[in-house]
PQR file of N, CA, C, O and H, with PARSE charges and radii, in Angstrom:
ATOM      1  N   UNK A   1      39.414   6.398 -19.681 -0.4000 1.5000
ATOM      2  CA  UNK A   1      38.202   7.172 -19.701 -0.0000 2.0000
ATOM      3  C   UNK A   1      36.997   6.342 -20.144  0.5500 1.7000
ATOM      4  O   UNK A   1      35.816   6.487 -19.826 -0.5500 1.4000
ATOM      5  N   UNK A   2      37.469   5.586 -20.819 -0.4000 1.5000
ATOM      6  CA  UNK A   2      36.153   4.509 -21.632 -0.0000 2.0000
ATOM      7  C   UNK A   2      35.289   3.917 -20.129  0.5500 1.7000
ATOM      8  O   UNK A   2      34.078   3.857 -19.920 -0.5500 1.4000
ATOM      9  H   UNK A   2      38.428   5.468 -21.078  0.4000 1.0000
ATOM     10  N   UNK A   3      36.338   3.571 -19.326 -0.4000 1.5000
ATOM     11  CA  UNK A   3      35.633   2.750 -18.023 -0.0000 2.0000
ATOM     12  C   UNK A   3      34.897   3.927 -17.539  0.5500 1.7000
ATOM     13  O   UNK A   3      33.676   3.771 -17.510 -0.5500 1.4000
ATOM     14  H   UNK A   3      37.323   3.620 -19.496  0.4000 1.0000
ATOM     15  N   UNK A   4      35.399   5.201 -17.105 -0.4000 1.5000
ATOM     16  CA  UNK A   4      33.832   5.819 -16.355 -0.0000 2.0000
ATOM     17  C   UNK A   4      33.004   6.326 -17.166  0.5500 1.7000
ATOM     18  O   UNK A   4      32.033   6.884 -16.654 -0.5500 1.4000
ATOM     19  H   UNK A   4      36.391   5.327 -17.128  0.4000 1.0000
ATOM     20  N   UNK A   5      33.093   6.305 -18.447 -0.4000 1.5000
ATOM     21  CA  UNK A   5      31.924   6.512 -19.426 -0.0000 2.0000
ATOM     22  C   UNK A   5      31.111   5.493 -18.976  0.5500 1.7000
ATOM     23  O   UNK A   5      29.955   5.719 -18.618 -0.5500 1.4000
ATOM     24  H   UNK A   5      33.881   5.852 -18.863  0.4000 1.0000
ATOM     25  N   UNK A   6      31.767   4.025 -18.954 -0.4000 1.5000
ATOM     26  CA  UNK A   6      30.609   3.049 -18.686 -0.0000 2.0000
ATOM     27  C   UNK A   6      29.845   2.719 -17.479  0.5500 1.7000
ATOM     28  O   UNK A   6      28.754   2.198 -17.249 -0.5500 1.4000
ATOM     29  H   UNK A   6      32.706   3.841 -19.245  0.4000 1.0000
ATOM     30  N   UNK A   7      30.880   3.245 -16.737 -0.4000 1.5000
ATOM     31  CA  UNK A   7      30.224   3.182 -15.244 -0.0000 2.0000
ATOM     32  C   UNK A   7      28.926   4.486 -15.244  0.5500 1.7000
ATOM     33  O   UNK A   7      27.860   4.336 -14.647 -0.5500 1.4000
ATOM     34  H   UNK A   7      31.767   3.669 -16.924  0.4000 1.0000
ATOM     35  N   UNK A   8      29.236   5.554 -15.918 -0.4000 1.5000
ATOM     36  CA  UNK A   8      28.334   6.585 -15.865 -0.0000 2.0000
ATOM     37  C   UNK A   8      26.807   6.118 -16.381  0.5500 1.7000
ATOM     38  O   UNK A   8      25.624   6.210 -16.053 -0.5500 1.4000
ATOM     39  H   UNK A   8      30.102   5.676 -16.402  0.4000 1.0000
ATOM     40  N   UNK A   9      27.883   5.411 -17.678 -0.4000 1.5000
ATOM     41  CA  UNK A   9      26.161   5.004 -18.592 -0.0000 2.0000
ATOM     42  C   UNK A   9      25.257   3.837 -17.627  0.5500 1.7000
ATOM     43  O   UNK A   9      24.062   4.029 -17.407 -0.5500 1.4000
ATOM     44  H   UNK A   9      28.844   5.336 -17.945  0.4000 1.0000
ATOM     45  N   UNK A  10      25.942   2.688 -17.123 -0.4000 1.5000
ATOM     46  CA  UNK A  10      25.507   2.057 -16.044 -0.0000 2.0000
ATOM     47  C   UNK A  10      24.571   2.784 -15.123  0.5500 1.7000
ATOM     48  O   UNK A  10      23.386   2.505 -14.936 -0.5500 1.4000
ATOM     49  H   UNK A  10      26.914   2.531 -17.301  0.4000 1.0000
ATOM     50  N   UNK A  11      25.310   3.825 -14.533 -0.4000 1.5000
ATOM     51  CA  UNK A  11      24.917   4.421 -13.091 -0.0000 2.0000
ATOM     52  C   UNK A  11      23.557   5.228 -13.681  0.5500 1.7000
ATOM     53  O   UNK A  11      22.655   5.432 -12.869 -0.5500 1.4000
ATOM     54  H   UNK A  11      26.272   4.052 -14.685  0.4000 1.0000
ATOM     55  N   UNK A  12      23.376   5.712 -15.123 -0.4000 1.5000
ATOM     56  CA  UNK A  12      21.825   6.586 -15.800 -0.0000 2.0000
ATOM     57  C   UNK A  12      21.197   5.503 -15.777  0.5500 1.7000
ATOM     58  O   UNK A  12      20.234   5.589 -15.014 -0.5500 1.4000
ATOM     59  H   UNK A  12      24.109   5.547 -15.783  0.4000 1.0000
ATOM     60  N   UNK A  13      21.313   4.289 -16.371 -0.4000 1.5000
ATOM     61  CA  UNK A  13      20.347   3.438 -16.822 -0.0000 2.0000
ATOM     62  C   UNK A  13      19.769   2.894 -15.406  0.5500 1.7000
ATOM     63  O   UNK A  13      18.588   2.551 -15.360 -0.5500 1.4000
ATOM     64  H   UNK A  13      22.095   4.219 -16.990  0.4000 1.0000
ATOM     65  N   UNK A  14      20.526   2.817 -14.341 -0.4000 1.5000
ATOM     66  CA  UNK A  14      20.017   2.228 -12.960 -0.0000 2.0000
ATOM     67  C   UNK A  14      19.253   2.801 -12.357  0.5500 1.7000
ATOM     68  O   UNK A  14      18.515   2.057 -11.711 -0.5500 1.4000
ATOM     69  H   UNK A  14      21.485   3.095 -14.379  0.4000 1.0000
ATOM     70  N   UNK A  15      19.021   4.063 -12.227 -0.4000 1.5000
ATOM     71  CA  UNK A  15      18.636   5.181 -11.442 -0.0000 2.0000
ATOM     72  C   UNK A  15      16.934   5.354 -12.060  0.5500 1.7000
ATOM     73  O   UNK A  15      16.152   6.005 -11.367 -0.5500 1.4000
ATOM     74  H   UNK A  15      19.621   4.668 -12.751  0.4000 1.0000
ATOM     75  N   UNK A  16      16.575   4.899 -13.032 -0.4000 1.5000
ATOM     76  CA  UNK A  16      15.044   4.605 -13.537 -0.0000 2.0000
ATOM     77  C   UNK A  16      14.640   3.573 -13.088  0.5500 1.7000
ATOM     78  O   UNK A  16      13.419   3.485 -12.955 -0.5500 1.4000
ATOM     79  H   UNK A  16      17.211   4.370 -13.595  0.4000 1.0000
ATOM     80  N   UNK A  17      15.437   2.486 -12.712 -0.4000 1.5000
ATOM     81  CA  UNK A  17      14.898   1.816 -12.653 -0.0000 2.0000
ATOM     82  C   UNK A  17      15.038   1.329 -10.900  0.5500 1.7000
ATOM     83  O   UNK A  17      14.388   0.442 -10.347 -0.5500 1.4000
ATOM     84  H   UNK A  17      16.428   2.557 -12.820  0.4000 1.0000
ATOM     85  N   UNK A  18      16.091   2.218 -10.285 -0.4000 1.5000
ATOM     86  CA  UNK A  18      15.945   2.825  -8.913 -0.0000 2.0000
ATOM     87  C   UNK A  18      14.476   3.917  -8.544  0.5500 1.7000
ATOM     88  O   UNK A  18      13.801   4.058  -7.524 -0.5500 1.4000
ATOM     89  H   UNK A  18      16.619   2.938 -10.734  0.4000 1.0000
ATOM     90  N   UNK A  19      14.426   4.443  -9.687 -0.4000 1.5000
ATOM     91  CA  UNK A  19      12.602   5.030  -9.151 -0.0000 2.0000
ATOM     92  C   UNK A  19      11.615   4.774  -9.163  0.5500 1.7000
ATOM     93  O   UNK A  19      10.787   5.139  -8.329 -0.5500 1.4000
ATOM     94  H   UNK A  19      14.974   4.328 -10.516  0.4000 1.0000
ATOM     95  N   UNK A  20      11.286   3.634 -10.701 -0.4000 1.5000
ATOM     96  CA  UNK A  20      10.559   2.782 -10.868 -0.0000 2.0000
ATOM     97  C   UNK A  20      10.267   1.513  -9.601  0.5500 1.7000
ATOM     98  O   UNK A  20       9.124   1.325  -9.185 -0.5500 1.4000
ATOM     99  H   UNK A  20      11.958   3.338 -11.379  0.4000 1.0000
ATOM    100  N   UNK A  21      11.286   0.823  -9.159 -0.4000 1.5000
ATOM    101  CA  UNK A  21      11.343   0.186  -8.160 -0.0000 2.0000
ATOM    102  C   UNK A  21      10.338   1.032  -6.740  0.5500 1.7000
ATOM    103  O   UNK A  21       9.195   0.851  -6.322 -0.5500 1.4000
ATOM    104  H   UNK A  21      12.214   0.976  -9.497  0.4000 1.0000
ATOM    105  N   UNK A  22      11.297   1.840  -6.403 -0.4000 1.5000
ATOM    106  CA  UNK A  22      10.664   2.988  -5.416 -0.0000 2.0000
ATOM    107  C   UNK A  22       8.906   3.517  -5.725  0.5500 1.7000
ATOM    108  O   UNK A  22       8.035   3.908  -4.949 -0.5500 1.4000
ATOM    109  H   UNK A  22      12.226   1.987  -6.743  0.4000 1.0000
ATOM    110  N   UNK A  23       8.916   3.351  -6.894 -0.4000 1.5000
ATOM    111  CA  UNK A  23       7.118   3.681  -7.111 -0.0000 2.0000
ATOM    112  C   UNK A  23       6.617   2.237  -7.209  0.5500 1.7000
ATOM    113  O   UNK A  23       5.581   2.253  -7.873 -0.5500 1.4000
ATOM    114  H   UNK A  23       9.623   3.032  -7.525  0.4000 1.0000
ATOM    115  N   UNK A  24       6.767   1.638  -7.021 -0.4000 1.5000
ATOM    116  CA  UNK A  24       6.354   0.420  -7.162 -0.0000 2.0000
ATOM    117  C   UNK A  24       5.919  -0.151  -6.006  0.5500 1.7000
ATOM    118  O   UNK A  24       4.831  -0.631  -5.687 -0.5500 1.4000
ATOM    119  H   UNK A  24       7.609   1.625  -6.481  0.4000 1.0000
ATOM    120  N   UNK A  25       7.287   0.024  -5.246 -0.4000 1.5000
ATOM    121  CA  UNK A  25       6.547  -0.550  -3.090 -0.0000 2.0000
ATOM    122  C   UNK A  25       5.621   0.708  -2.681  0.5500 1.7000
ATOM    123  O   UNK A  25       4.879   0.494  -1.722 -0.5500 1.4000
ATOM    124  H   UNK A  25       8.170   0.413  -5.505  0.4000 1.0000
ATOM    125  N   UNK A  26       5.551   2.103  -3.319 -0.4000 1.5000
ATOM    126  CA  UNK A  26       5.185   2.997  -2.803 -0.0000 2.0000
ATOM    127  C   UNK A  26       3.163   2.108  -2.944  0.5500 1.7000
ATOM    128  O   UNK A  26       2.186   1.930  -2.216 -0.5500 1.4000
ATOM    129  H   UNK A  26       6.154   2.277  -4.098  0.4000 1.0000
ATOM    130  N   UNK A  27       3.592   1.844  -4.340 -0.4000 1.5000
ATOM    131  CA  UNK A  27       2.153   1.687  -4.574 -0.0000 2.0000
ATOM    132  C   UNK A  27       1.827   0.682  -4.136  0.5500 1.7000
ATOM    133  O   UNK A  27       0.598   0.709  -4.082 -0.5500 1.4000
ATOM    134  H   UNK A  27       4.386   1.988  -4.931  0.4000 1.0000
ATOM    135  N   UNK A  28       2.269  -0.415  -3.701 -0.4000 1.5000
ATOM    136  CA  UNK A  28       1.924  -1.624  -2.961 -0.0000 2.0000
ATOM    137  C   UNK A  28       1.901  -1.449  -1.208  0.5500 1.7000
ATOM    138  O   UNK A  28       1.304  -2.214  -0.449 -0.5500 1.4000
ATOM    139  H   UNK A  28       3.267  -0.437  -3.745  0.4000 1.0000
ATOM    140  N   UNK A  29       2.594  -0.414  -0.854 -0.4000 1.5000
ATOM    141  CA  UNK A  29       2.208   0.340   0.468 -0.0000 2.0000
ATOM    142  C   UNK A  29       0.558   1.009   0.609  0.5500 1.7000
ATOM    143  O   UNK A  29      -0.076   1.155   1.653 -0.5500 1.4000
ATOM    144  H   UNK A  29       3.078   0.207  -1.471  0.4000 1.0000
ATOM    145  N   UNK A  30       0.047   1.408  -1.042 -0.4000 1.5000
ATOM    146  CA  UNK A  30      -0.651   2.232  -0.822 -0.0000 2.0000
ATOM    147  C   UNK A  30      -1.949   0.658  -0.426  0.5500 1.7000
ATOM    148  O   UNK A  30      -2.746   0.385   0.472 -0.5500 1.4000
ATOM    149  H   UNK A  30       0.562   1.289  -1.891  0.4000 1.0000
ATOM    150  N   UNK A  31      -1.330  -0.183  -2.119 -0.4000 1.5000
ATOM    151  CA  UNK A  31      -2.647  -1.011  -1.950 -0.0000 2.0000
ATOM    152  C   UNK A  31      -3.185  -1.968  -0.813  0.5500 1.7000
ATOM    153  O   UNK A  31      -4.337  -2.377  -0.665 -0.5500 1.4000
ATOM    154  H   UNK A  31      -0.682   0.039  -2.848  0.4000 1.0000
ATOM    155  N   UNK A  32      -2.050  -2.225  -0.040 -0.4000 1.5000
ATOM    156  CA  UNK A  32      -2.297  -3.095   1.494 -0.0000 2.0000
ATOM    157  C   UNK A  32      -3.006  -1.497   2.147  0.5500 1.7000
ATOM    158  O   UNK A  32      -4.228  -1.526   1.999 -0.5500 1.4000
ATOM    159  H   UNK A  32      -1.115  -1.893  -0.160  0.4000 1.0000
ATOM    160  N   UNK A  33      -2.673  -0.587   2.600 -0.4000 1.5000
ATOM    161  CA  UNK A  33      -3.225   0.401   3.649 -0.0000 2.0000
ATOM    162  C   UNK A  33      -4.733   0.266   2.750  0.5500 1.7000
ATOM    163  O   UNK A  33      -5.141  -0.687   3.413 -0.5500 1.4000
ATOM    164  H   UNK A  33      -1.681  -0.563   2.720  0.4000 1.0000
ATOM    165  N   UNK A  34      -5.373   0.403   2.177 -0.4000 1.5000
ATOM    166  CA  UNK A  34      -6.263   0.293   1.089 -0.0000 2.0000
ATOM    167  C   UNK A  34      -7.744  -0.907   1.838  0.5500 1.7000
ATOM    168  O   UNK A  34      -8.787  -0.797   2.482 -0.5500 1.4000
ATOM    169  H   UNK A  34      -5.042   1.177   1.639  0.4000 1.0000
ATOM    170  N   UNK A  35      -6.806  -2.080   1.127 -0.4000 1.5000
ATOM    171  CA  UNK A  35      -6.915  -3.175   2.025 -0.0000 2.0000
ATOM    172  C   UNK A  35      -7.437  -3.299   3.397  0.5500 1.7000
ATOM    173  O   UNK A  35      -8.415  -3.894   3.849 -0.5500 1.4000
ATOM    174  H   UNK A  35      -5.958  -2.170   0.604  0.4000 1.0000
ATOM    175  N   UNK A  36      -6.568  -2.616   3.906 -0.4000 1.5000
ATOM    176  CA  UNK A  36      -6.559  -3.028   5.485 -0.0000 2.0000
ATOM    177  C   UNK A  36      -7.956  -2.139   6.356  0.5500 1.7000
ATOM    178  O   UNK A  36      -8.572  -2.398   7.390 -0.5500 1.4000
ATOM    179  H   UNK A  36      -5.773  -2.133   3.539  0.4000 1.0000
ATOM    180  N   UNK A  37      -8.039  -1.113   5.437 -0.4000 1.5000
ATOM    181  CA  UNK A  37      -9.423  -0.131   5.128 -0.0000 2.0000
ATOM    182  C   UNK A  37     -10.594  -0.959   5.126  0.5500 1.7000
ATOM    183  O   UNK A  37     -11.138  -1.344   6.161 -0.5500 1.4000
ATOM    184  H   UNK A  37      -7.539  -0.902   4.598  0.4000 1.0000
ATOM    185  N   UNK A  38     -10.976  -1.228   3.993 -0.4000 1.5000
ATOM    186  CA  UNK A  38     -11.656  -2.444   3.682 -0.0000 2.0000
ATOM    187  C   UNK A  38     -11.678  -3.469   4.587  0.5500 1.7000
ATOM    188  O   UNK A  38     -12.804  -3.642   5.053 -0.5500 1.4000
ATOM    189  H   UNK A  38     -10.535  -0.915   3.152  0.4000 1.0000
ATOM    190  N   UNK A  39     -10.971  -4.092   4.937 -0.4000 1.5000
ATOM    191  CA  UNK A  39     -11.152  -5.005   5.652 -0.0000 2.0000
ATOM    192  C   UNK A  39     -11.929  -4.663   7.132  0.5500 1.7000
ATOM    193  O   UNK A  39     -12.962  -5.228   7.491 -0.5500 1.4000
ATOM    194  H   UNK A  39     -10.056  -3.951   4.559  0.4000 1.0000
ATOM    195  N   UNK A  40     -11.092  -3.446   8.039 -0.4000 1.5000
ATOM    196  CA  UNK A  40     -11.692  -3.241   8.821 -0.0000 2.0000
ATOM    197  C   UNK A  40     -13.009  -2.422   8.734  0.5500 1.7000
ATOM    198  O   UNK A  40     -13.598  -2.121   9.773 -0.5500 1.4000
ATOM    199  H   UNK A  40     -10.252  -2.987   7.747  0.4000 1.0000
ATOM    200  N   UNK A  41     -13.545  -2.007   7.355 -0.4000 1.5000
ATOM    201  CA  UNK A  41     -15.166  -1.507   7.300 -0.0000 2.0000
ATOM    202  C   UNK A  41     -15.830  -2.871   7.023  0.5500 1.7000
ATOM    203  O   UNK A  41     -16.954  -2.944   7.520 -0.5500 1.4000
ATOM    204  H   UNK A  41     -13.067  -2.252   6.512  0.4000 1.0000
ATOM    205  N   UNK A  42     -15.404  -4.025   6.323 -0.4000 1.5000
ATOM    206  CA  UNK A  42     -16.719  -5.199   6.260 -0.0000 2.0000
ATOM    207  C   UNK A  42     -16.408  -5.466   8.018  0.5500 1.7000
ATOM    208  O   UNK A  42     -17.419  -5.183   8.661 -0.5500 1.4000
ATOM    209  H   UNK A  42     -14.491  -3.966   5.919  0.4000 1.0000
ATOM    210  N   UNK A  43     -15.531  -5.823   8.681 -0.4000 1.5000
ATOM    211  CA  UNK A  43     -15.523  -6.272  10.265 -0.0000 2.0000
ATOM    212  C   UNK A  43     -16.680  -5.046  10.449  0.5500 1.7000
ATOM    213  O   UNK A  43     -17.833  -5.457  10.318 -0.5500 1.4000
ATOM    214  H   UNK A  43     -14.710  -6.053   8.158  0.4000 1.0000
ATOM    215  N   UNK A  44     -16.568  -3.900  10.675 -0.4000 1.5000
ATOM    216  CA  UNK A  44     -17.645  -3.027  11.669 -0.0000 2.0000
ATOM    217  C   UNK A  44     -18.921  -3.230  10.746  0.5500 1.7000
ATOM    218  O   UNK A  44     -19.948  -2.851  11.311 -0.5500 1.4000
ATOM    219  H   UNK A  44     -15.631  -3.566  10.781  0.4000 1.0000
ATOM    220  N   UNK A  45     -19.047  -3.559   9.908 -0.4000 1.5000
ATOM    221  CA  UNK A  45     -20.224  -3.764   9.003 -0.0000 2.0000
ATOM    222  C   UNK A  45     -21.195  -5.206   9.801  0.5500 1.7000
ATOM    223  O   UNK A  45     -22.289  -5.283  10.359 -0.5500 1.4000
ATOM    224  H   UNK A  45     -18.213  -3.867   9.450  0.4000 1.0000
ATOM    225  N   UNK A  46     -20.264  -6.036   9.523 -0.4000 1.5000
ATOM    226  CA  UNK A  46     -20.703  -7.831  10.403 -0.0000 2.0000
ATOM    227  C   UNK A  46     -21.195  -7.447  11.647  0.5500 1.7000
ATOM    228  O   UNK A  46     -22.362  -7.651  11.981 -0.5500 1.4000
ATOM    229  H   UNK A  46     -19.375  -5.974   9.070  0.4000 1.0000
ATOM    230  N   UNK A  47     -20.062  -6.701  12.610 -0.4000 1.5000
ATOM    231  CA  UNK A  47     -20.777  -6.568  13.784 -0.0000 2.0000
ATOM    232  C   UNK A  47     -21.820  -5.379  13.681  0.5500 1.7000
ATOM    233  O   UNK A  47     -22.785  -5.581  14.417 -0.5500 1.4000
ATOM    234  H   UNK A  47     -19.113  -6.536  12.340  0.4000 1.0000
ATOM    235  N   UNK A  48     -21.874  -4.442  13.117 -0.4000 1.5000
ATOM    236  CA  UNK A  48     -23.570  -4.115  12.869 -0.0000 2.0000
ATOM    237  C   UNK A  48     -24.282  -4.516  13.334  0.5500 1.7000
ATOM    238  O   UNK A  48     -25.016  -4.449  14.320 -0.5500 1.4000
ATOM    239  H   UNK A  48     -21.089  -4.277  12.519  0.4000 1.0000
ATOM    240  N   UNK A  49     -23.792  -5.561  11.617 -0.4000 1.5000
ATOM    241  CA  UNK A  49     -25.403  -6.342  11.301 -0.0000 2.0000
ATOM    242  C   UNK A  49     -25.838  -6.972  12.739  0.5500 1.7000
ATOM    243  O   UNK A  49     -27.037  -6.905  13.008 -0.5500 1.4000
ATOM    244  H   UNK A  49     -23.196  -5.616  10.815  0.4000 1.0000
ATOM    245  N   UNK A  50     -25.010  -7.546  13.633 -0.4000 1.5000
ATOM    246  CA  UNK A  50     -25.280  -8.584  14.335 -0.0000 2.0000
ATOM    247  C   UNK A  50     -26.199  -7.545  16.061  0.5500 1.7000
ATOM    248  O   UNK A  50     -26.984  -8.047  16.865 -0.5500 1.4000
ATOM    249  H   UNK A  50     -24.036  -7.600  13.414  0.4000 1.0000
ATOM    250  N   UNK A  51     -25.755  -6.347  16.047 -0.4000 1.5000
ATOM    251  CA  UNK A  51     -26.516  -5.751  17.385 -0.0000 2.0000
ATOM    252  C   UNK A  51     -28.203  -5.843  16.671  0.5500 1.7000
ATOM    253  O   UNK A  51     -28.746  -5.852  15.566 -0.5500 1.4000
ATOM    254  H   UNK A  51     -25.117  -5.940  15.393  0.4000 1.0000
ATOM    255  N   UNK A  52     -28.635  -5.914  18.476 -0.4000 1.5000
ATOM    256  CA  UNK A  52     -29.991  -5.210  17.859 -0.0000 2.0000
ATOM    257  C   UNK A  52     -30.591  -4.070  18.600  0.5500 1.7000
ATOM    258  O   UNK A  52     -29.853  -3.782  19.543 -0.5500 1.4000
ATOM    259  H   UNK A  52     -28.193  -5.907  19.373  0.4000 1.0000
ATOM    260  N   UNK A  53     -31.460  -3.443  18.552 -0.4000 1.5000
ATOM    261  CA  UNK A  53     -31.626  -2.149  19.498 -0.0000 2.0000
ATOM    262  C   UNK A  53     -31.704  -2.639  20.938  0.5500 1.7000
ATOM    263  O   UNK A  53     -31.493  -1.900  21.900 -0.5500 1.4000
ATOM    264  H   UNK A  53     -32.059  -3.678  17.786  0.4000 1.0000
ATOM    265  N   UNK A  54     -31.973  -3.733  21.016 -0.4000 1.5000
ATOM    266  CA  UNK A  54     -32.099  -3.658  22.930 -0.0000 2.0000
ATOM    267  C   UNK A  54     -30.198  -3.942  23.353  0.5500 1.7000
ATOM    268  O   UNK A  54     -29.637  -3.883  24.448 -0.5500 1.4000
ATOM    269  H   UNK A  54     -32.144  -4.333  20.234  0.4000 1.0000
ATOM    270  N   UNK A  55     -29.884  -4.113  22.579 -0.4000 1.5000
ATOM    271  CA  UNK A  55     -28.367  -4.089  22.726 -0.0000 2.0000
ATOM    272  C   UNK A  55     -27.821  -2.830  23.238  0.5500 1.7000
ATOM    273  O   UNK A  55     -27.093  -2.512  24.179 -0.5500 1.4000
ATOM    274  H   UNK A  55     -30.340  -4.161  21.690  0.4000 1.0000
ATOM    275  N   UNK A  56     -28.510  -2.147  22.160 -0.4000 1.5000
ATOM    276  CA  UNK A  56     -27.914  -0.395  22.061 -0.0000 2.0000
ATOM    277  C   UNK A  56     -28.377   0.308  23.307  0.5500 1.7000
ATOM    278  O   UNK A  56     -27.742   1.137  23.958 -0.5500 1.4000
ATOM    279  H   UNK A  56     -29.101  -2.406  21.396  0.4000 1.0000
ATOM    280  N   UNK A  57     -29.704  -0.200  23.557 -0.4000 1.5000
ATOM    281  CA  UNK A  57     -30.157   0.435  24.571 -0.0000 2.0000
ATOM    282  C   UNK A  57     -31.154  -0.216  25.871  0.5500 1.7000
ATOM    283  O   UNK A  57     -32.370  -0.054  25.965 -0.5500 1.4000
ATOM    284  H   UNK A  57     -30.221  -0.873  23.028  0.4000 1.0000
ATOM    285  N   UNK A  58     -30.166  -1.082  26.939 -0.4000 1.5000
ATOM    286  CA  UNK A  58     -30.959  -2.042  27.352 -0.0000 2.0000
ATOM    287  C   UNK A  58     -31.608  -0.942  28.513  0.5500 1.7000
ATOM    288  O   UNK A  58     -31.225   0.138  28.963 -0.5500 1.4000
ATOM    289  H   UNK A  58     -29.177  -1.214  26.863  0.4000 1.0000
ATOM    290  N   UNK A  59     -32.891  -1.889  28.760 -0.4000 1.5000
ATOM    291  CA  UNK A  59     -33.742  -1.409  29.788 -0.0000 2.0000
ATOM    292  C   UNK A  59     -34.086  -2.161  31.166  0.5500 1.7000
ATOM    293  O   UNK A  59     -34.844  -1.636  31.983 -0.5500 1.4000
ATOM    294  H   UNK A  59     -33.203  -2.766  28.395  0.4000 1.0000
TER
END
């Protein structure tokens, strides 16, 4: 009985740190999508800057 006591106590102590893990890529999923946000608002920002109205509206 001593062995699945220890396997039990094993299997509690893992399982925090099985969720901890799991919140961890969650949040590094969040901070690249984040990122990738950012990144593509300075790109539409650059090309903005770079039209000028006869661009927008040639004659």
């Amino acid at each position: 009985m001593t062995r699945v006591y220890g396997w039990q106590a094993a299997i509690g102590r893992a399982e925090p740190a099985r969720e901890a893990a799991t919140a961890a890529e969650q949040t590094t999923a969040r901070m690249k999508q984040a990122l990738n946000r950012t990144d593509a608002a300075r790109a539409a920002d650059r090309l903005a800057a770079t039209w000028t109205q006869q661009e927008e509206d040639p004659r």
